[in-house]
N, CA, C and O atoms as a Tripos MOL2 file, in Angstrom:
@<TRIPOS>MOLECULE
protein
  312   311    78     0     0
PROTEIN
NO_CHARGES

@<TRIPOS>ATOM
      1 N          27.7130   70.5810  133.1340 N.3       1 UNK1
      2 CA         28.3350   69.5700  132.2970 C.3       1 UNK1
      3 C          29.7870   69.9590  132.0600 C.2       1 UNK1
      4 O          30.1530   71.0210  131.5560 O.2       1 UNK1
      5 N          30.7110   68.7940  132.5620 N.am      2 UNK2
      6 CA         32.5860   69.1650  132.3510 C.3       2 UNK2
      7 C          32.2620   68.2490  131.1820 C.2       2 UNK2
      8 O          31.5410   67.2570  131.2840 O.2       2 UNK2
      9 N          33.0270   68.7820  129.7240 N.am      3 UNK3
     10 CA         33.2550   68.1100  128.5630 C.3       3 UNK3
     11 C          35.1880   68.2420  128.3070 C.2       3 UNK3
     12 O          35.9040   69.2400  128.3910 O.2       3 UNK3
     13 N          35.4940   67.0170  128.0310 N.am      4 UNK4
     14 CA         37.5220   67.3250  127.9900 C.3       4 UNK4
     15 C          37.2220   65.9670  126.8370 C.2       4 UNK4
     16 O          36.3690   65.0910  126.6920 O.2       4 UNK4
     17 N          38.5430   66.4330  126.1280 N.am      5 UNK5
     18 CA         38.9550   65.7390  125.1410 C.3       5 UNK5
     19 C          40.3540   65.1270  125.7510 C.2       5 UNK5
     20 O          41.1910   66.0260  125.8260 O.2       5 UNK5
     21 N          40.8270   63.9180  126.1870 N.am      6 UNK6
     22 CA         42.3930   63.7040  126.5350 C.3       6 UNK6
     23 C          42.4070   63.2180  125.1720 C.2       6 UNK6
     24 O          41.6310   62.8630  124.2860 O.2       6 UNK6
     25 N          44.2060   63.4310  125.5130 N.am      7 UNK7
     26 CA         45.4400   62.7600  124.0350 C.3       7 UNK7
     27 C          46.5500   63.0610  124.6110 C.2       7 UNK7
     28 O          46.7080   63.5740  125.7190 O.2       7 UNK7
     29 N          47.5640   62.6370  123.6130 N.am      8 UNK8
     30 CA         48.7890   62.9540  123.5170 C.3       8 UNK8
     31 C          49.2130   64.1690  123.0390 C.2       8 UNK8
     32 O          50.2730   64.5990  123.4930 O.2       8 UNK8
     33 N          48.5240   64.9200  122.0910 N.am      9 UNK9
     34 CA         48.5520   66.2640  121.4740 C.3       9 UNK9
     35 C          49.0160   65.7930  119.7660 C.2       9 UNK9
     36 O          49.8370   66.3970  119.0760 O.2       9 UNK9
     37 N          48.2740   64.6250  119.3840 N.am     10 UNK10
     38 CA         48.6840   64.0380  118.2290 C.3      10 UNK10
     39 C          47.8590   64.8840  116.9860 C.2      10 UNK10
     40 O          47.3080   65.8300  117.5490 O.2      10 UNK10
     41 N          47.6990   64.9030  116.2110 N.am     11 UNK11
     42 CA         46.2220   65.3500  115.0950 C.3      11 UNK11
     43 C          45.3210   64.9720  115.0000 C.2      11 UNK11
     44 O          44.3820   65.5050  114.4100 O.2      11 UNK11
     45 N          45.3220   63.7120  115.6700 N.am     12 UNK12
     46 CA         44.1130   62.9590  115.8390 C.3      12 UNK12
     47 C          43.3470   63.6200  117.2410 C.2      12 UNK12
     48 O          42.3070   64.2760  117.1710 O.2      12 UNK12
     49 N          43.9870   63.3490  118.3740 N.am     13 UNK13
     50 CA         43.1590   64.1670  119.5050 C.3      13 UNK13
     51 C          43.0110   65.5490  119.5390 C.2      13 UNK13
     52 O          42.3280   66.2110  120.3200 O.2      13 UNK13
     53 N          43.8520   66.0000  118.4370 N.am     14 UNK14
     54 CA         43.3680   67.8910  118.1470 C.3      14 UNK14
     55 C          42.2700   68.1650  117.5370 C.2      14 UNK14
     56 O          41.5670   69.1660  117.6780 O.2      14 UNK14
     57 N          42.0820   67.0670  116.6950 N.am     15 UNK15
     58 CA         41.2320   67.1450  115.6390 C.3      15 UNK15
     59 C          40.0570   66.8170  116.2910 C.2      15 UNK15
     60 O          39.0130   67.1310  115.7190 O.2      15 UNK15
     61 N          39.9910   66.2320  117.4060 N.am     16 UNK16
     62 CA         38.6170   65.5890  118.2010 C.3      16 UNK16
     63 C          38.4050   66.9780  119.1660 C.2      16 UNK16
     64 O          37.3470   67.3600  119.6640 O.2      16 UNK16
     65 N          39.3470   67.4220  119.2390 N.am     17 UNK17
     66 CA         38.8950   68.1940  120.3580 C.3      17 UNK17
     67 C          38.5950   69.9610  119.4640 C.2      17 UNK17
     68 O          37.9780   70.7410  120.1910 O.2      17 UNK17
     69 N          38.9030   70.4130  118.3460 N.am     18 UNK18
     70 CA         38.2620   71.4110  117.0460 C.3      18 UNK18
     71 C          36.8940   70.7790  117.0500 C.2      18 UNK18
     72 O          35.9510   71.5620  117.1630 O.2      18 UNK18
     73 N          36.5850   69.2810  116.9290 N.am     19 UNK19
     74 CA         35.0200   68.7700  116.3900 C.3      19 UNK19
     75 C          34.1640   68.8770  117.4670 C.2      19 UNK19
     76 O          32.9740   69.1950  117.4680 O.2      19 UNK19
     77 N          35.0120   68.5300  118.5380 N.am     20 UNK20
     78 CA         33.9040   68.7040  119.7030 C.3      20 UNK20
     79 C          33.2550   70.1150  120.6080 C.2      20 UNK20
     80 O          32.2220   70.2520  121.2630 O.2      20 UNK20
     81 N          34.7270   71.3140  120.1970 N.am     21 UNK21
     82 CA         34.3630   72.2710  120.3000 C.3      21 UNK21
     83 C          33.5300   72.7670  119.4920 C.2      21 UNK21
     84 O          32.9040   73.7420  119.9090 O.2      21 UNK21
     85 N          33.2480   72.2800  118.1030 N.am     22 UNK22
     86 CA         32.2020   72.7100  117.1530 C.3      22 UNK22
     87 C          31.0530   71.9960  117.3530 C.2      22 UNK22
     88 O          30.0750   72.2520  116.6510 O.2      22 UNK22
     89 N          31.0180   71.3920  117.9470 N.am     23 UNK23
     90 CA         29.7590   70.7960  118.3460 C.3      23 UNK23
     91 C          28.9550   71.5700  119.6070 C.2      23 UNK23
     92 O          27.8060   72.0090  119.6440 O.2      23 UNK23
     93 N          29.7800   71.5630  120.3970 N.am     24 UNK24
     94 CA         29.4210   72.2450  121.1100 C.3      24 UNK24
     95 C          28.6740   73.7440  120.9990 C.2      24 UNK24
     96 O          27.7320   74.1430  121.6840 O.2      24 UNK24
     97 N          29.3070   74.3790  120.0360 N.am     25 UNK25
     98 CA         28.9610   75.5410  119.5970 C.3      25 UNK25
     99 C          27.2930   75.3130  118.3530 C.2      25 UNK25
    100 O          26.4670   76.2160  118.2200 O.2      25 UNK25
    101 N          27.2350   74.5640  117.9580 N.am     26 UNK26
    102 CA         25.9980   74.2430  116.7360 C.3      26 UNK26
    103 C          25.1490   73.6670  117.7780 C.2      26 UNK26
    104 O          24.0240   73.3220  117.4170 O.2      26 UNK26
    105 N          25.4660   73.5020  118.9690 N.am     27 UNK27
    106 CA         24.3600   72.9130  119.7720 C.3      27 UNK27
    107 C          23.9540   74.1880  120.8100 C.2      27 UNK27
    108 O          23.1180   74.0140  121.6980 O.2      27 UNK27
    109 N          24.5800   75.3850  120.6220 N.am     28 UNK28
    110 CA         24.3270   76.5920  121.5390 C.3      28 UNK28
    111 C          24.5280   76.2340  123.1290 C.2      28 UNK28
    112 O          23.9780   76.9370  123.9770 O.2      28 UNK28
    113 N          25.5220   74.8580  123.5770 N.am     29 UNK29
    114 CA         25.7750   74.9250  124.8480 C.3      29 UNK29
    115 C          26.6500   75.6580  125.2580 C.2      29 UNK29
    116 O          27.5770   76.0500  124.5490 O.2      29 UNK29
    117 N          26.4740   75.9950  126.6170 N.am     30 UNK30
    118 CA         27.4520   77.3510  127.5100 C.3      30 UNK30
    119 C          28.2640   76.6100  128.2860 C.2      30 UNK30
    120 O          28.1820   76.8200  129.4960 O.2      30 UNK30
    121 N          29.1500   75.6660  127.8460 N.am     31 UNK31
    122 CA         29.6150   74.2000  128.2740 C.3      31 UNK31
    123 C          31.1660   74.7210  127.5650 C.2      31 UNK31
    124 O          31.1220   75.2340  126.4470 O.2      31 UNK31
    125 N          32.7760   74.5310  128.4070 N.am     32 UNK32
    126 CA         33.7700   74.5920  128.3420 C.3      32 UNK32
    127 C          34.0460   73.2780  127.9020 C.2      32 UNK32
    128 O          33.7290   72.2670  128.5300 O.2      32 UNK32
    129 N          34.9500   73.3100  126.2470 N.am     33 UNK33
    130 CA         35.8570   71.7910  126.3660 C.3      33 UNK33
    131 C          37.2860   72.3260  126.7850 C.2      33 UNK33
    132 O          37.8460   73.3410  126.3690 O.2      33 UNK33
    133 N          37.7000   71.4860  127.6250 N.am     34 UNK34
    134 CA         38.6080   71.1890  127.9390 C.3      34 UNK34
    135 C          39.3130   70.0100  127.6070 C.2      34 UNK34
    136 O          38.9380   68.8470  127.7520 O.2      34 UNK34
    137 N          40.8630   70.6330  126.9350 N.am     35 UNK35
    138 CA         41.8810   69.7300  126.4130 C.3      35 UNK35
    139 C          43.1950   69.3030  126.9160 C.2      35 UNK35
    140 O          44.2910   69.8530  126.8100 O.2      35 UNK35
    141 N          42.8570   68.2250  127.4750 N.am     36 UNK36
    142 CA         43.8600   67.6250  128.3540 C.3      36 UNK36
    143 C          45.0850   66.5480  127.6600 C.2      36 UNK36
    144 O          44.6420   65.5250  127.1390 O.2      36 UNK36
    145 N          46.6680   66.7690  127.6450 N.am     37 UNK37
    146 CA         47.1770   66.6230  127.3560 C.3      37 UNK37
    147 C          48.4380   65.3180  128.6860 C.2      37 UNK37
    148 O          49.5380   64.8030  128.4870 O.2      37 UNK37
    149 N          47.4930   65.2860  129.8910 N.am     38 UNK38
    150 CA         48.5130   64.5480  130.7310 C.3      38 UNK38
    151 C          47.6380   63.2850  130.5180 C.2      38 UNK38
    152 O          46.4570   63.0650  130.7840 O.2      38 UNK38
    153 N          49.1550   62.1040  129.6310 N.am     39 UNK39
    154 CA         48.4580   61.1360  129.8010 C.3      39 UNK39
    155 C          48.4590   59.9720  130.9000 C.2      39 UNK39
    156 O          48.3080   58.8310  130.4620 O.2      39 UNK39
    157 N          48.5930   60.1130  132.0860 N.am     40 UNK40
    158 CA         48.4880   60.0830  133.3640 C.3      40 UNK40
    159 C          47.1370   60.0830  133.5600 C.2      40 UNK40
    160 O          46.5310   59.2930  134.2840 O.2      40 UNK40
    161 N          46.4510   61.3730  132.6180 N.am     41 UNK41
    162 CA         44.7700   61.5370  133.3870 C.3      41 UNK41
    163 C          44.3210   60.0920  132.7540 C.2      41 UNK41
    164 O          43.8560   59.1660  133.4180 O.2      41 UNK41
    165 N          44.5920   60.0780  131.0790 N.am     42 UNK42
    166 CA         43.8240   58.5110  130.9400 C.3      42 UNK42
    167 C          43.8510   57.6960  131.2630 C.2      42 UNK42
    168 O          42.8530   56.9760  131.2280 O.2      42 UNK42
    169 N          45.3450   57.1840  131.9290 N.am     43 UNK43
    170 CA         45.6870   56.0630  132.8440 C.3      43 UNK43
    171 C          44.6860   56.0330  133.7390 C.2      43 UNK43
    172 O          44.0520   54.9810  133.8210 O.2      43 UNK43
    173 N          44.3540   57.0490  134.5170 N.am     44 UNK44
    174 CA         43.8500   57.0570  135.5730 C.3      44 UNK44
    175 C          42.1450   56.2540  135.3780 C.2      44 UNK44
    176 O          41.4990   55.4340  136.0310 O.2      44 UNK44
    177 N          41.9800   56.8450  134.4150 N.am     45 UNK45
    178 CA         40.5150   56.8360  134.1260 C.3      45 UNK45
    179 C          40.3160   54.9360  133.3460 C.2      45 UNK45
    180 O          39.4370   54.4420  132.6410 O.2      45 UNK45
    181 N          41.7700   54.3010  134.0090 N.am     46 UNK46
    182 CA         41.5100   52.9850  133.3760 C.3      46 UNK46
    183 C          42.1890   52.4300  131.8450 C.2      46 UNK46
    184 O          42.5210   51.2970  131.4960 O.2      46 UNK46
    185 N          42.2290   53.6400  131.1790 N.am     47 UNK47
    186 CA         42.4140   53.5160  129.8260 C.3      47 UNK47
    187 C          43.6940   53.0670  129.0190 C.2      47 UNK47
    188 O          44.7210   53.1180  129.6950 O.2      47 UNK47
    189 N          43.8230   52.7150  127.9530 N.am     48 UNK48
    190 CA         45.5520   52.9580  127.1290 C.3      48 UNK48
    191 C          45.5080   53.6070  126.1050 C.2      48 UNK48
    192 O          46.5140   53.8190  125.4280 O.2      48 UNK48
    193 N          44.1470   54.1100  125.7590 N.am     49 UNK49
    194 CA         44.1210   54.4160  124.2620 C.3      49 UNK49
    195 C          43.5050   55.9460  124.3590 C.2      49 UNK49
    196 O          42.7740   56.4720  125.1980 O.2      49 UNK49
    197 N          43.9460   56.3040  123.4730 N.am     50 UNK50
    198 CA         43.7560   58.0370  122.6420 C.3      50 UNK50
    199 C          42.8600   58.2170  121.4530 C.2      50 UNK50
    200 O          42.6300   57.2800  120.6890 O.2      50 UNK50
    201 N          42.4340   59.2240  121.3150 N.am     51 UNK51
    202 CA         42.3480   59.8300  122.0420 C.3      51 UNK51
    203 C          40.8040   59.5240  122.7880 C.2      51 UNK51
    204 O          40.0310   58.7000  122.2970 O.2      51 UNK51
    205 N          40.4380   60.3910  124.1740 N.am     52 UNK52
    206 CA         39.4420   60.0230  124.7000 C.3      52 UNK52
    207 C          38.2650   61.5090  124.8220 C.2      52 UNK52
    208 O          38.5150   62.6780  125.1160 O.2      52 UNK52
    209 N          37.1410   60.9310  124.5110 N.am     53 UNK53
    210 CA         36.5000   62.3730  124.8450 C.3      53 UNK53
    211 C          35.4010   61.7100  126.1610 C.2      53 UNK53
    212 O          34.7590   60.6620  126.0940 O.2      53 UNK53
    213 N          35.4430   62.6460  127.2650 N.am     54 UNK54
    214 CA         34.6150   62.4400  128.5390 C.3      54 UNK54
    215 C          33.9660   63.5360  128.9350 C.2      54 UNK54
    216 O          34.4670   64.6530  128.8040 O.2      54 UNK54
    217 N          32.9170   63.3590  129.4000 N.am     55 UNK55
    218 CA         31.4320   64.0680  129.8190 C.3      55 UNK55
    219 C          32.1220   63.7080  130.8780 C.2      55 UNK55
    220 O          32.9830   62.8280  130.8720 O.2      55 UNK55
    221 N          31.5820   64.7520  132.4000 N.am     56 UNK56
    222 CA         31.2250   64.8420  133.4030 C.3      56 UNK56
    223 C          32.3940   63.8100  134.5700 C.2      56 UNK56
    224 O          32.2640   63.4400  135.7370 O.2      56 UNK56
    225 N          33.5040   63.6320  133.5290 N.am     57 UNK57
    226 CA         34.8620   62.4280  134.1080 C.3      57 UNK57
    227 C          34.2270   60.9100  133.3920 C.2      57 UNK57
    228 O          34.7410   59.8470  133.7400 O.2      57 UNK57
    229 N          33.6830   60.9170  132.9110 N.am     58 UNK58
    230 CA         33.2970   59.3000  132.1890 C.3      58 UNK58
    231 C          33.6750   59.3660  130.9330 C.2      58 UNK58
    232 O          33.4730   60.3060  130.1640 O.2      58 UNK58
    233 N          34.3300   58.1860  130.6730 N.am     59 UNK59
    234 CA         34.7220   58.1340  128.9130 C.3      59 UNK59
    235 C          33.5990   57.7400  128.0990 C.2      59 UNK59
    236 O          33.4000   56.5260  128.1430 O.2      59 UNK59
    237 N          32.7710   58.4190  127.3400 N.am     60 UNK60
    238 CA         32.1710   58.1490  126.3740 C.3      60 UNK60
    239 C          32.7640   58.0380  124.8780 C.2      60 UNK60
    240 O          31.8620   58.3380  124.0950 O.2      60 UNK60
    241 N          33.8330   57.7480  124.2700 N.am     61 UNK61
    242 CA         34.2710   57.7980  123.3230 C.3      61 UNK61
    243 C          35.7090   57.2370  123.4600 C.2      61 UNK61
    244 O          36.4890   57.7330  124.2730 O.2      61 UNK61
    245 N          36.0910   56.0980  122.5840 N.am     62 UNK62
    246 CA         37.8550   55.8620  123.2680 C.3      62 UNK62
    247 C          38.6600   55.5820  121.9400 C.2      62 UNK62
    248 O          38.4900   54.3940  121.6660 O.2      62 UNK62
    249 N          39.1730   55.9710  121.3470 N.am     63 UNK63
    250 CA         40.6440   55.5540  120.7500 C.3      63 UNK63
    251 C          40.3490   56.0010  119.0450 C.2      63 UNK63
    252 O          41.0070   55.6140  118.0800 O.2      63 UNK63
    253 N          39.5520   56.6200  119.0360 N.am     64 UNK64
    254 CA         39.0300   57.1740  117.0770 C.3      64 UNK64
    255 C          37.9940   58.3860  117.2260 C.2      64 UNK64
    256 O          37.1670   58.5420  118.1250 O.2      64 UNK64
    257 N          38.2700   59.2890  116.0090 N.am     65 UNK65
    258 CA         37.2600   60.3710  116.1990 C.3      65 UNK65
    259 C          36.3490   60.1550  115.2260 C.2      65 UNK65
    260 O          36.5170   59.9000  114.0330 O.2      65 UNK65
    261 N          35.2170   60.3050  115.9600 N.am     66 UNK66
    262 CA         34.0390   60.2460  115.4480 C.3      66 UNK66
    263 C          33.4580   61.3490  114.6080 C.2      66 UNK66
    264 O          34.2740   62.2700  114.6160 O.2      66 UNK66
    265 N          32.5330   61.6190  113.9740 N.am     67 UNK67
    266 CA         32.0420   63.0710  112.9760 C.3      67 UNK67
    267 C          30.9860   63.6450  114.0390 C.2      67 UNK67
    268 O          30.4380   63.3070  115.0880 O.2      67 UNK67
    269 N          31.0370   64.8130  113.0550 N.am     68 UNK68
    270 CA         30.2140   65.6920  114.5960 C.3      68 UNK68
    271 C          28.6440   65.1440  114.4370 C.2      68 UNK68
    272 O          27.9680   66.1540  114.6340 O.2      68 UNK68
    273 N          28.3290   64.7530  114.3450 N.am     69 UNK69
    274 CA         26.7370   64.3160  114.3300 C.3      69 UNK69
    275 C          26.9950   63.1920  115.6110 C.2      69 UNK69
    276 O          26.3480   63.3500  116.6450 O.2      69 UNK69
    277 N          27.8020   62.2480  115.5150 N.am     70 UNK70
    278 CA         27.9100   61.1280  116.6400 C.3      70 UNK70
    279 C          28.4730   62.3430  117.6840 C.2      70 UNK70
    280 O          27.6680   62.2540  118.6110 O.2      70 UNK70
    281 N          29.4140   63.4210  118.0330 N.am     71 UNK71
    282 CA         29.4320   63.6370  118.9620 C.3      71 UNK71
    283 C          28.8710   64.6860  119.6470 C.2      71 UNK71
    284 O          29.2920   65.1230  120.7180 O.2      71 UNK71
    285 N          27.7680   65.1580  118.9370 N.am     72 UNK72
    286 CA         26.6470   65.8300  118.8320 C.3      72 UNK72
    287 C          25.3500   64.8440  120.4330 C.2      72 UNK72
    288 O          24.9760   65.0990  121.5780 O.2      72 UNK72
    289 N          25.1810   63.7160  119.3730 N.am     73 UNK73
    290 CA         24.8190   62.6620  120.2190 C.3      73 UNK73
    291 C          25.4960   62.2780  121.5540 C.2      73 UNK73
    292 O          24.8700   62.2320  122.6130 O.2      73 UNK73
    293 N          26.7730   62.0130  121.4430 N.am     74 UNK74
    294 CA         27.0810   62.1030  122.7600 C.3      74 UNK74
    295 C          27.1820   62.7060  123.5500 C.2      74 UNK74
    296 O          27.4300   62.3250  124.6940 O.2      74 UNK74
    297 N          27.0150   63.8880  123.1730 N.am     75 UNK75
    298 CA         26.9090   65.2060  124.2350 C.3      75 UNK75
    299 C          25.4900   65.2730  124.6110 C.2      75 UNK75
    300 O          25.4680   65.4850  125.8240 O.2      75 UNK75
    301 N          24.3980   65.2010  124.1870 N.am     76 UNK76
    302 CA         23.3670   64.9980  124.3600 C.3      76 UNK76
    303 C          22.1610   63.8170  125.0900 C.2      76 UNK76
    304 O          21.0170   63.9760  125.5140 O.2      76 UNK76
    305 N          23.1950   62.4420  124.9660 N.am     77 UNK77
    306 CA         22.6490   61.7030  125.5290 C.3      77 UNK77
    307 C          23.5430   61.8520  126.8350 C.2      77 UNK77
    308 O          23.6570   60.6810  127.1960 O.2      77 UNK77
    309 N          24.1240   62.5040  127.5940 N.am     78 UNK78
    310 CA         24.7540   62.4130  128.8280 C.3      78 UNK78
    311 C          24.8500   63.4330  129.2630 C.2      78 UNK78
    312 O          25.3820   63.5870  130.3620 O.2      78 UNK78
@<TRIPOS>BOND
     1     1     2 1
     2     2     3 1
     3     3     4 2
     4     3     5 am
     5     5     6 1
     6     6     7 1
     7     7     8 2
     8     7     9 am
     9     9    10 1
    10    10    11 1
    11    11    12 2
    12    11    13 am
    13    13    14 1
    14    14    15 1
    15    15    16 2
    16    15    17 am
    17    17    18 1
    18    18    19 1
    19    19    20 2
    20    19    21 am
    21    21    22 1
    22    22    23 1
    23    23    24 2
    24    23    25 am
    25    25    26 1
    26    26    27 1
    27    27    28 2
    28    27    29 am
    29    29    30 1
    30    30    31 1
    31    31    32 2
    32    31    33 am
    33    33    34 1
    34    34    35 1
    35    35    36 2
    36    35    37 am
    37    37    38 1
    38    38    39 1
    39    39    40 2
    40    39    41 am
    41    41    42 1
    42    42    43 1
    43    43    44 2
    44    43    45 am
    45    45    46 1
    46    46    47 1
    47    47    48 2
    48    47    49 am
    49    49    50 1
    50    50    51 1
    51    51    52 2
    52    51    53 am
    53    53    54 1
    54    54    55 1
    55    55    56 2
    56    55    57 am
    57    57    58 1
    58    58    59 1
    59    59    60 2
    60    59    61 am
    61    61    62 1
    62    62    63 1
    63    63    64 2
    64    63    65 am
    65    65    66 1
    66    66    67 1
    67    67    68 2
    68    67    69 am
    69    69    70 1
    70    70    71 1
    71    71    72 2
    72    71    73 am
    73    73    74 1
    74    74    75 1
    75    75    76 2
    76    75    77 am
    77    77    78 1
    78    78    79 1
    79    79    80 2
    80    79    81 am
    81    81    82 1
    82    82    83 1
    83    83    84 2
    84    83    85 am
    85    85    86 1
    86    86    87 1
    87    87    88 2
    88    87    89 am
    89    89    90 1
    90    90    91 1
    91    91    92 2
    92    91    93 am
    93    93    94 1
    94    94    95 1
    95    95    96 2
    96    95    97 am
    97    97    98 1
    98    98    99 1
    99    99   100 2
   100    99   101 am
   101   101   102 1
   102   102   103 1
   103   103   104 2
   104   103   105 am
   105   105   106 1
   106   106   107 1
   107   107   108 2
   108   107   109 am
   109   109   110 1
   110   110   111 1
   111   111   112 2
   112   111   113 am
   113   113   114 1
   114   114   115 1
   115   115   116 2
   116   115   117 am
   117   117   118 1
   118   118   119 1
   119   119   120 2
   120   119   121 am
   121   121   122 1
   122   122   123 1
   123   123   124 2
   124   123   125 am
   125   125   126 1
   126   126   127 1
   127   127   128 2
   128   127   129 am
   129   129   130 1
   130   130   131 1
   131   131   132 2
   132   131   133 am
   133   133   134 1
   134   134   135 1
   135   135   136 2
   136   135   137 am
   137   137   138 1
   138   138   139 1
   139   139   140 2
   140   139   141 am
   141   141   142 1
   142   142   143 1
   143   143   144 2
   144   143   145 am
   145   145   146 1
   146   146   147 1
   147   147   148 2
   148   147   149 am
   149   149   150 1
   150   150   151 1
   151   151   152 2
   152   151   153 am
   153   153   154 1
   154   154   155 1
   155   155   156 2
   156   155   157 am
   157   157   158 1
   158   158   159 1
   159   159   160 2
   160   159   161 am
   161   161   162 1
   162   162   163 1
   163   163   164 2
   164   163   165 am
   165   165   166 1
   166   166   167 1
   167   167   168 2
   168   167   169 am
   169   169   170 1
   170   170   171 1
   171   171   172 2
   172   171   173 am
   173   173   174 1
   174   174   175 1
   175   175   176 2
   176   175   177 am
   177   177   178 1
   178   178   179 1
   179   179   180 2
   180   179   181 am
   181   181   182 1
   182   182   183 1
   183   183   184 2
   184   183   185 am
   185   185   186 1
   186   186   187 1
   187   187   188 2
   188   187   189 am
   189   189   190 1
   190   190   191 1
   191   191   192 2
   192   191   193 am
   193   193   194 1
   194   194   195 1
   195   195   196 2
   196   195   197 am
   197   197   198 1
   198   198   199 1
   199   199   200 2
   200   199   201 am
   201   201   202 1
   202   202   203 1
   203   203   204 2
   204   203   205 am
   205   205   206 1
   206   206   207 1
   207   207   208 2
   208   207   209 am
   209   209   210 1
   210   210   211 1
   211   211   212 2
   212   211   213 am
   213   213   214 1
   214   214   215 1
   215   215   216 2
   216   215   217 am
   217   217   218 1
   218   218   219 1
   219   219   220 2
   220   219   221 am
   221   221   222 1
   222   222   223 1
   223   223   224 2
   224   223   225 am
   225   225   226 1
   226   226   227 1
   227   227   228 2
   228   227   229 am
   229   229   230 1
   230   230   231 1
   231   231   232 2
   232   231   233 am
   233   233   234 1
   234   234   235 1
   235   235   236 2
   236   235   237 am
   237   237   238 1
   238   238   239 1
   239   239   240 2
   240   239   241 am
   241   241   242 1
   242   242   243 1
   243   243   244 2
   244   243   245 am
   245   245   246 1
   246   246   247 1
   247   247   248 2
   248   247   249 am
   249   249   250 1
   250   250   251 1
   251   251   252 2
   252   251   253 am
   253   253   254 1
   254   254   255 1
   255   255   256 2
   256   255   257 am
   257   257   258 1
   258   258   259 1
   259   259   260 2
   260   259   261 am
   261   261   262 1
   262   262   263 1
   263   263   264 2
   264   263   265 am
   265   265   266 1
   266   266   267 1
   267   267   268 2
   268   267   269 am
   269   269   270 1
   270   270   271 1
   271   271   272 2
   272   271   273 am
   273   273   274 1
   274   274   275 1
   275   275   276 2
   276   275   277 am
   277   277   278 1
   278   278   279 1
   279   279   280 2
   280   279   281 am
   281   281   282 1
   282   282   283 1
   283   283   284 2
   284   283   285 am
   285   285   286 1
   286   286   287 1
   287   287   288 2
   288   287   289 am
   289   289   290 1
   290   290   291 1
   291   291   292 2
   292   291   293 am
   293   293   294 1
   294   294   295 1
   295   295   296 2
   296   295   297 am
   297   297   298 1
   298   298   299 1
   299   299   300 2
   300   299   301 am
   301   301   302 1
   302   302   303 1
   303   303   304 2
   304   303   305 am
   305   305   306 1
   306   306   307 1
   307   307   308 2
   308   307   309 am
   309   309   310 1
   310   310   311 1
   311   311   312 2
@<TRIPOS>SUBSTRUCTURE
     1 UNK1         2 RESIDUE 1 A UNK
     2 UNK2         6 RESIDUE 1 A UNK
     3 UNK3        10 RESIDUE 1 A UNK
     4 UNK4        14 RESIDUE 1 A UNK
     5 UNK5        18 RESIDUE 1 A UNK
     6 UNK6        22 RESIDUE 1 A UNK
     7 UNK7        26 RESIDUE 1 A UNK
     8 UNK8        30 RESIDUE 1 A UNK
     9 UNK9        34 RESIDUE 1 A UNK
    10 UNK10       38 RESIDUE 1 A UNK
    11 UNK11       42 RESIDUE 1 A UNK
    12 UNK12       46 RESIDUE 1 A UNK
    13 UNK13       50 RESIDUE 1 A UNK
    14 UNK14       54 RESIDUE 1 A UNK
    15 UNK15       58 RESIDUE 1 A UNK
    16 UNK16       62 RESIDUE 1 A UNK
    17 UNK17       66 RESIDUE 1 A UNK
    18 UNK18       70 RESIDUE 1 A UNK
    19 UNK19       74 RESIDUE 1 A UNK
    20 UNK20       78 RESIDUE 1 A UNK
    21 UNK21       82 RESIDUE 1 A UNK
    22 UNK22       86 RESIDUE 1 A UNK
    23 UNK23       90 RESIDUE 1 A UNK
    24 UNK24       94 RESIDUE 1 A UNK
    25 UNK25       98 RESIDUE 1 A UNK
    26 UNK26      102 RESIDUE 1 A UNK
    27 UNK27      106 RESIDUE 1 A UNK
    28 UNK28      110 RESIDUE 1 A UNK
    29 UNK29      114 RESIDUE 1 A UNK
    30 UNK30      118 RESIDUE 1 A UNK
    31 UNK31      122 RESIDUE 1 A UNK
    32 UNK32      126 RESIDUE 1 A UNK
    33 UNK33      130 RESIDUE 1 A UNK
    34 UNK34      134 RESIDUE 1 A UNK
    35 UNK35      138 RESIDUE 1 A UNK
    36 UNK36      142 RESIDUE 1 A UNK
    37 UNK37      146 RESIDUE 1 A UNK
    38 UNK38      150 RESIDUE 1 A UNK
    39 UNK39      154 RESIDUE 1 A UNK
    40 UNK40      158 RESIDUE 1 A UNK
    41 UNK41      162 RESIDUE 1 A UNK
    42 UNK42      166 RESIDUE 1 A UNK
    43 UNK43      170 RESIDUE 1 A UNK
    44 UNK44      174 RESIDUE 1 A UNK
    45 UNK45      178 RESIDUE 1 A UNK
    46 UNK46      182 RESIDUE 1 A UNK
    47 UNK47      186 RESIDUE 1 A UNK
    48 UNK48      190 RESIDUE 1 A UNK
    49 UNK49      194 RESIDUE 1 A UNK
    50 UNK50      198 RESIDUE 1 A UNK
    51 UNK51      202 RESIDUE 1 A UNK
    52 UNK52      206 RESIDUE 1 A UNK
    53 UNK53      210 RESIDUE 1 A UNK
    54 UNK54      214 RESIDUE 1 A UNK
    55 UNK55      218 RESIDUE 1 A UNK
    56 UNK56      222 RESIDUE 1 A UNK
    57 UNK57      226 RESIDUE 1 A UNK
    58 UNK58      230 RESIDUE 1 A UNK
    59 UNK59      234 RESIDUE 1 A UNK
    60 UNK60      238 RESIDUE 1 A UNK
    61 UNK61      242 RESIDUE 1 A UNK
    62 UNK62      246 RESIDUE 1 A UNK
    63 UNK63      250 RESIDUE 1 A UNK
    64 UNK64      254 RESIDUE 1 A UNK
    65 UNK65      258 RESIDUE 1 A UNK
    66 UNK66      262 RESIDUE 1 A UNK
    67 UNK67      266 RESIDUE 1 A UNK
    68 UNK68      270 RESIDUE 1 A UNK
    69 UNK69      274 RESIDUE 1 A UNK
    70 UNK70      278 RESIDUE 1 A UNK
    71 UNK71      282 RESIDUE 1 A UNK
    72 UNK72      286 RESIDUE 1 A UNK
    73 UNK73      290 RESIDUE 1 A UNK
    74 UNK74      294 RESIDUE 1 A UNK
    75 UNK75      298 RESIDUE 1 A UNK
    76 UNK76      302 RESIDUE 1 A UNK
    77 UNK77      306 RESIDUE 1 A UNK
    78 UNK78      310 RESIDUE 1 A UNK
């Protein structure tokens, strides 16, 4: 499982990407987030909006951070 948080490097996509690394960790996965800052990658991936968190290159999450229980869930259902 590839888990990345893209943004701009605003507080908002920092802040998604601290929650999702803590999620990650309360869920005992051996799973790297990676925090991507070229927003080129979101273009790519279709998008305009920030920040984005993606499983495996798919956006599951787009433009607001969610609390760690929802991204608890999303790490889990994918």
């Amino acid at each position: 499982m590839k888990i990345q948080v893209l943004g701009s490097g605003c507080a908002t996509c920092k802040a998604l990407y601290e929650l999702t690394k803590k999620a990650v960790s309360e869920l005992k996965l051996d799973v790297e987030v990676e925090y991507v800052t070229d927003i080129s990658k979101i273009i790519e991936m279709g998008l305009m909006q920030s920040p984005v968190l993606a499983i495996d290159g798919k956006p599951v999450m787009v433009g607001y951070k969610p609390d760690i229980e929802e991204i608890k869930k999303l790490i889990m259902n994918n």
